[in-house]
C-alpha positions in Angstrom: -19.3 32.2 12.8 -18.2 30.3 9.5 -15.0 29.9 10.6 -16.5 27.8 13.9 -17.2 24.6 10.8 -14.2 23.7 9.4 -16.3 21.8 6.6 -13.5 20.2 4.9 -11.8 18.9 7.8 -15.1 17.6 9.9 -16.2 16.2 6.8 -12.8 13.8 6.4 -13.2 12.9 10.3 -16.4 11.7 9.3 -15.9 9.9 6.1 -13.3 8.1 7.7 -16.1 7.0 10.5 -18.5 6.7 7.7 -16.0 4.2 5.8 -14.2 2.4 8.7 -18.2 1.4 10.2 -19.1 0.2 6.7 -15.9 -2.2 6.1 -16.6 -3.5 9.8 -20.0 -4.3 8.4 -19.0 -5.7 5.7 -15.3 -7.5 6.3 -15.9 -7.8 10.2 -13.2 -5.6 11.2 -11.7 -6.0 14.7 -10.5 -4.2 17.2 -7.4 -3.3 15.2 -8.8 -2.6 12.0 -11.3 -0.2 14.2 -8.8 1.8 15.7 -7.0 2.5 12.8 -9.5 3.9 10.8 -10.9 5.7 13.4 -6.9 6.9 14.5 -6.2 7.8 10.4 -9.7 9.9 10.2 -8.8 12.2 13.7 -5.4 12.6 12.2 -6.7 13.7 8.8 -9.2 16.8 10.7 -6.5 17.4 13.3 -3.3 17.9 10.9 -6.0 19.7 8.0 -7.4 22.1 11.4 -3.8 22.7 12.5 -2.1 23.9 8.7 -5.3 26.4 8.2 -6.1 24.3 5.8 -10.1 24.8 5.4 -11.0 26.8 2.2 -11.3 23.8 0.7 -11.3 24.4 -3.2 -12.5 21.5 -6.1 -9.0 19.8 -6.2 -8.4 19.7 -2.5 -12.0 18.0 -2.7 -10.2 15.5 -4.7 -7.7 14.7 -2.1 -10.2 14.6 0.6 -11.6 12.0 -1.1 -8.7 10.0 -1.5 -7.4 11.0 1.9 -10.9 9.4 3.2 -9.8 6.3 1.2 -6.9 6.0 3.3 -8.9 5.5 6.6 -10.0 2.1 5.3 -6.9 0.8 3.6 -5.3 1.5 7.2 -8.4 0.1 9.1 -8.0 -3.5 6.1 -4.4 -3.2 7.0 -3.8 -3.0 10.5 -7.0 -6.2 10.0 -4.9 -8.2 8.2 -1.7 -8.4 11.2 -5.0 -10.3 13.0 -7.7 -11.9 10.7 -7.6 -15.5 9.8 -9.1 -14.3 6.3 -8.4 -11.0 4.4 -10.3 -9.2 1.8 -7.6 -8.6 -0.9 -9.8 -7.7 -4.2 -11.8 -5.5 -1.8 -8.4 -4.3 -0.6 -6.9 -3.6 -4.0 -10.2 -1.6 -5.1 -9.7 0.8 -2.5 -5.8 1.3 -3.4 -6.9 1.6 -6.9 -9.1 4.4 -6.8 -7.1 5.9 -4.2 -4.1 5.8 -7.1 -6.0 6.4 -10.1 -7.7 10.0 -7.9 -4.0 10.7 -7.0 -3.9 11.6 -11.0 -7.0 13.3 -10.9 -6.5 16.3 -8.7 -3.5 17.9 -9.9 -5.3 18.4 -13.0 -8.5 19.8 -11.6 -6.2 22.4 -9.7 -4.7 23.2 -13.2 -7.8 23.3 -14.9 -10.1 24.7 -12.6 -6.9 27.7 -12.0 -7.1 26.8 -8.8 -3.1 25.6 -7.9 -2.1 26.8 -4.3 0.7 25.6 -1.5 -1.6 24.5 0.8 -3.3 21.9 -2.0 0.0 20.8 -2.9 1.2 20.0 0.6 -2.5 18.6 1.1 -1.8 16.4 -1.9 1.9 15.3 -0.5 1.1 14.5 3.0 -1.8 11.8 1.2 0.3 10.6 -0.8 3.3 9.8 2.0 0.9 8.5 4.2 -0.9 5.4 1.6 2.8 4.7 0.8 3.7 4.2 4.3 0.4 2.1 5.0 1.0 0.1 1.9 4.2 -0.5 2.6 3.5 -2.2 6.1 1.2 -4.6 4.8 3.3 -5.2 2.0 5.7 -6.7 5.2 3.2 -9.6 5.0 5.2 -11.0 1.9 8.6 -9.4 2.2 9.6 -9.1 5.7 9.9 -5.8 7.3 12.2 -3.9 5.2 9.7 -2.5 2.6 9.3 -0.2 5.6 11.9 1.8 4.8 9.7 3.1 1.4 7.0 4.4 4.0 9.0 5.6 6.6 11.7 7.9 4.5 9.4 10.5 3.7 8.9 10.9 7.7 12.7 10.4 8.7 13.7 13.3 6.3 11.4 15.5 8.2 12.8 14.5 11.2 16.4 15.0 10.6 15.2 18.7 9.6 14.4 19.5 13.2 18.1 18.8 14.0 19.5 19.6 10.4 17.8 23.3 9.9 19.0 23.4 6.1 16.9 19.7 5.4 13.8 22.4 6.3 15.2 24.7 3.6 13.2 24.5 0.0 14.3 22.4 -3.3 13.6 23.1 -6.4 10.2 21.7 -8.3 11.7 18.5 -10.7 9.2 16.4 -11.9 11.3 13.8 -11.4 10.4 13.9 -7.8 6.4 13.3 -8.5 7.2 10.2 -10.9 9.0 8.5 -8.2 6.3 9.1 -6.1 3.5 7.4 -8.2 5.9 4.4 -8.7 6.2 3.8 -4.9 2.4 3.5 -4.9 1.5 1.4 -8.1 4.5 -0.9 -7.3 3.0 -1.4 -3.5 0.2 -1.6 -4.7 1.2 -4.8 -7.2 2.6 -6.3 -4.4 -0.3 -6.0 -2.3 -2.5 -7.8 -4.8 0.1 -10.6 -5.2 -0.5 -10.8 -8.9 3.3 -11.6 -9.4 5.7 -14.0 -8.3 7.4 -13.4 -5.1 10.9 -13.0 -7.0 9.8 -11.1 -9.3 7.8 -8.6 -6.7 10.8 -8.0 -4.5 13.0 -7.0 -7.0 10.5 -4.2 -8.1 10.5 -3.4 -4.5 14.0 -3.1 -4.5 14.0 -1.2 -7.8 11.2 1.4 -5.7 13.1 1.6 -3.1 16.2 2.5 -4.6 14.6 5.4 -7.3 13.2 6.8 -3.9 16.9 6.4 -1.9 18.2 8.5 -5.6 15.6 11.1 -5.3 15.6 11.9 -1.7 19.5 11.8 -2.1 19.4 14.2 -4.7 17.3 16.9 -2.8 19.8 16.3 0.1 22.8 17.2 -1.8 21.3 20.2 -2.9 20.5 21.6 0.0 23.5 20.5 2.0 25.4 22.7 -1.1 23.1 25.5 -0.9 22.7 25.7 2.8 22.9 29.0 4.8 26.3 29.3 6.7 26.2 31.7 9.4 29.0 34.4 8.8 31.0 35.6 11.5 31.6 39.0 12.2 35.2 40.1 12.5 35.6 41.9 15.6 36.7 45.1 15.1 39.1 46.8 17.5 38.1 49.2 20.4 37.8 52.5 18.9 41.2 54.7 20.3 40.0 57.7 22.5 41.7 60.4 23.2 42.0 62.5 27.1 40.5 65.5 26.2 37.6 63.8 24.7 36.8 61.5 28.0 34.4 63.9 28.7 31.4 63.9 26.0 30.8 68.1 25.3 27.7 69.6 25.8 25.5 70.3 22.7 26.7 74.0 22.4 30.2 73.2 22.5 29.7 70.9 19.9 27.7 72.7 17.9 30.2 75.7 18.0 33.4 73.5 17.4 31.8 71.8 14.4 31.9 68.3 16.1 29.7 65.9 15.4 28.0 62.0 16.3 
């Protein structure tokens, strides 16, 4: 009967619903800011439903939390392709938080002893998806190449369906999760437009390129350590003699000394 409520994941459906109806109370969202808050929070429960992924314990709480976040920096984003007027402070509050939890619940997992796969993938999949929200509205300022920071994460698991070794594990490198939090405060500085246009596309630049080094570097390894089917020499047709055409009956062969 428990396992009828899948807590965790109703509960981020209706954050998200909770959070999208109070910015469209608050900001006026439209019809696009709407459906994309609404779109982000069935995504959320459906992907958490379909991984299993319902014990929630206090870290993956955390990420909820943040995940819920998302759904209204998607709903202020997808607002801000339409509005004549956008709420950037309030927009740069929620990215904010949303950053500064992202730090938070890796170390309730340590200290709480409670580290498992599905948490970490939990935590990844958040993360991936405010860096691919930010940067689209970060397209606002720098055209529509920025793009390419949100949607490499998503590309890489694509060319794994075709390329079965891209599916194949790498090998933890801390690395990997610095890259990662610079992809979000960096989108996140160009989002508030604090700095001058210059100076924010080269650090978009620089982003982009640390995450082109990183994702390069998982590639390589893989491609090197990839599973090559070996081929089976085929071995000749075993040479068989007349008087043994005919296959003796068990006596016989038990008499003779012959065996299988």
């Amino acid at each position: 009967m428990r396992h009828m409520f899948r807590s965790g994941p109703v509960l981020g459906l209706l954050g998200a619903v909770a959070l999208t109806t109070l910015l469209a109370t608050t900001t006026g969202l439209g019809t696009a800011g709407w459906a994309a808050g609404l779109a982000y929070g069935a995504v959320l429960c459906g992907c958490l439903l379909k991984a299993g992924h319902h014990e929630f314990r206090p870290a993956d709480w955390v990420t909820l939390s943040r995940a819920v976040l998302g759904s209204g920096i998607a709903a202020l984003t997808a607002e801000s392709f339409t509005a004549e007027s956008f709420p950037v402070v309030l927009f740069t509050a929620l990215v904010t938080v949303a950053l500064v939890l992202d730090a938070v619940d890796g170390r309730v997992a340590r200290g709480t002893r409670t580290v498992s796969a599905h948490g970490a993938r939990f935590d990844m999949e958040t993360d991936a998806a405010l860096i691919l929200i930010l940067s689209a509205y970060a397209t606002h300022a720098l055209g529509w190449w920025p793009l390419a920071i949100g949607l490499m994460r998503y590309a890489y698991v694509a060319a794994s369906w075709v390329f079965v070794w891209l599916a194949s594990p790498v090998p933890p490198r801390y690395w990997r999760k610095v890259v990662a939090a610079v992809q979000g405060v960096v989108l996140a500085v160009a989002a508030a437009g604090v700095l001058p246009l210059p100076v924010t596309t080269v650090a978009v630049l620089g982003a982009l390129g640390l995450l082109v080094e990183s994702f390069g570097r998982d590639v390589v390894w893989q491609f090197r350590h990839r599973v090559v089917p070996s081929i089976a020499p085929v071995s000749a047709p075993p040479v068989v003699s007349a008087p043994s055409v005919v296959s003796a009956p068990p006596v016989v062969s038990a008499l003779t000394g012959a065996h299988r």
